[in-house]
N, C-alpha and C positions, 0 to 999 in steps of 0.2 A: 772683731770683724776681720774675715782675712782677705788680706789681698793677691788677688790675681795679675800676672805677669800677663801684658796686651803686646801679641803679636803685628805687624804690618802684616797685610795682603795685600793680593789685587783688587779682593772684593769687601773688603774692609777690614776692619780690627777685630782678632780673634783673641780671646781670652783663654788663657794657656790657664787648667787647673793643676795644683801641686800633686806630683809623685804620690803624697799620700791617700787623696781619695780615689787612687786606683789598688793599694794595697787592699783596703776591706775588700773592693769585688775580687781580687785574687784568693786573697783567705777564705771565704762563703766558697768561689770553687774548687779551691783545694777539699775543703770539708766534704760537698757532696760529692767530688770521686773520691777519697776514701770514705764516706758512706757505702757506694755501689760497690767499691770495691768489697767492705764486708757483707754488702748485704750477696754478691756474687759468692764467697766464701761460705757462708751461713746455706746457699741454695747449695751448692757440692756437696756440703755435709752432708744435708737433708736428703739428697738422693743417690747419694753414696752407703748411706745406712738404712736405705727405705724406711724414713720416717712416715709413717704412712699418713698420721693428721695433718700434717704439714705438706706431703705433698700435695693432701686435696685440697687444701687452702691456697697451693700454689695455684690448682688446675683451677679451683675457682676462682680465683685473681684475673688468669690470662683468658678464660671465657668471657668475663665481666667486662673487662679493662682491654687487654692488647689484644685480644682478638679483634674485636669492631676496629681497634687502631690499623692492625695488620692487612684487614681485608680492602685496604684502600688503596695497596701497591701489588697485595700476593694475587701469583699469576703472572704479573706481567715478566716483559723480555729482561729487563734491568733487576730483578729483584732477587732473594734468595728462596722466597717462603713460593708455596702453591698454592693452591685451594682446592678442595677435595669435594665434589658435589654429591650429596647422596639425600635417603631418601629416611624417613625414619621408619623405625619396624614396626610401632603400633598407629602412627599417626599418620603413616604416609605422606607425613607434611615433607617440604623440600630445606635443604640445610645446605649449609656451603660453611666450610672449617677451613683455617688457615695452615696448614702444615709444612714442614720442610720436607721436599721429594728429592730422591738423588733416582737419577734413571741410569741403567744398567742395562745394554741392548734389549729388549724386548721386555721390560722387565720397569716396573716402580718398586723403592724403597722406602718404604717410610716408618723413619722410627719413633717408638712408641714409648717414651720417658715415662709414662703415667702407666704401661699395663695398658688393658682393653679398657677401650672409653665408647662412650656414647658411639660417637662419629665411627669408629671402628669397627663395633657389633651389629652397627645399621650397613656399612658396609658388608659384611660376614652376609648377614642375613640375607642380603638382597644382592648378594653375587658380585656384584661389581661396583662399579660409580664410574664419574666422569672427573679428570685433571684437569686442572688449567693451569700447565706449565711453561714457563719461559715463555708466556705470550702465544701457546698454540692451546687448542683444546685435542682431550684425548680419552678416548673409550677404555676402561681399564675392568680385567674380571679374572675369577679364581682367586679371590683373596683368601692367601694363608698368610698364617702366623710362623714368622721362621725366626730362630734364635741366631742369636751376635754373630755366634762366630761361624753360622751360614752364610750371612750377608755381607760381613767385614772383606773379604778380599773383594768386592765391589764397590763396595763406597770410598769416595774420596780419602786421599790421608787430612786434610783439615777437615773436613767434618768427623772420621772417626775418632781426631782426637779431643772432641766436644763432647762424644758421643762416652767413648769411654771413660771422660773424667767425671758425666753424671752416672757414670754405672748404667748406662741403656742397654739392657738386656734381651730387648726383639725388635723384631721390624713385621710389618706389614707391607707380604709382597704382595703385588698384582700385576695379573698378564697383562701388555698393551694390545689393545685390540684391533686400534683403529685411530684416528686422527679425524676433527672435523674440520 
């Protein structure tokens, strides 16, 4: 049986647990950051070498998983991520995707770690879409596809060094058109 050491309060006797049952919960967290830590190494690899199964298993991970997570902050004034509203091209149903935008006067960034995705060829198709950045909304058209090192002297230097440690090789511009 172990005993615990009983402190005096004001609001009564606290029992002081030993030094030791707090080592496990430190060890369990050390493990899971260096888990993330490799599993963040393991994703550089994978898209530094365009692993190409691997990356769809990523894209589908973050469809499945973090995106519903993402879309519950992206947009707003505080957050880093947007959301990109558009339309689909065969189903004309309505889609909202979580993306990270960097704006550049008259201008959205948004880079394209997977190559052309769903969200991106629905945009193409249908000319434009609507952002929801930093808590405003915004009419966006002329989507082109422009390669790294058109857009790198606009973007941020933290984000391009995110951008170039996955090897992100384009972005999807669009004109801003309007503000709601």
């Amino acid at each position: 049986m172990r005993q615990h050491a009983t402190i005096a309060s004001p609001v009564g006797p606290i029992r002081a647990k030993p030094a030791r049952s707090y080592l496990g919960a430190i060890q369990v967290l050390v493990r899971v950051v260096l888990m993330l830590v490799v599993l963040e190494a393991v994703l550089i690899v994978v898209f530094r070498l365009q692993v190409r199964p691997a990356i769809d298993a990523v894209r589908r991970f973050n469809r499945a998983v973090l995106n519903p997570a993402m879309m519950k902050l992206a947009g707003s004034a505080h957050w880093y991520a947007s959301v990109i509203h558009h339309q689909g091209r065969a189903s004309g149903r309505s889609y909202a995707t979580p993306v990270v935008v960097e704006q550049a006067g008259n201008h959205f960034y948004i880079p394209l770690p997977y190559g052309v995705t769903d969200w991106s060829a629905n945009v193409t198709a249908a000319g434009g879409c609507t952002i929801e950045h930093r808590g405003k909304l915004y009419h966006a058209a002329a989507p082109t596809i422009v390669p790294f090192a058109q857009a790198a002297p606009l973007i941020s230097a933290r984000l391009l060094r995110s951008l170039r440690l996955y090897n992100v090789r384009s972005f999807l511009r669009l004109d801003i058109t309007g503000e709601h």
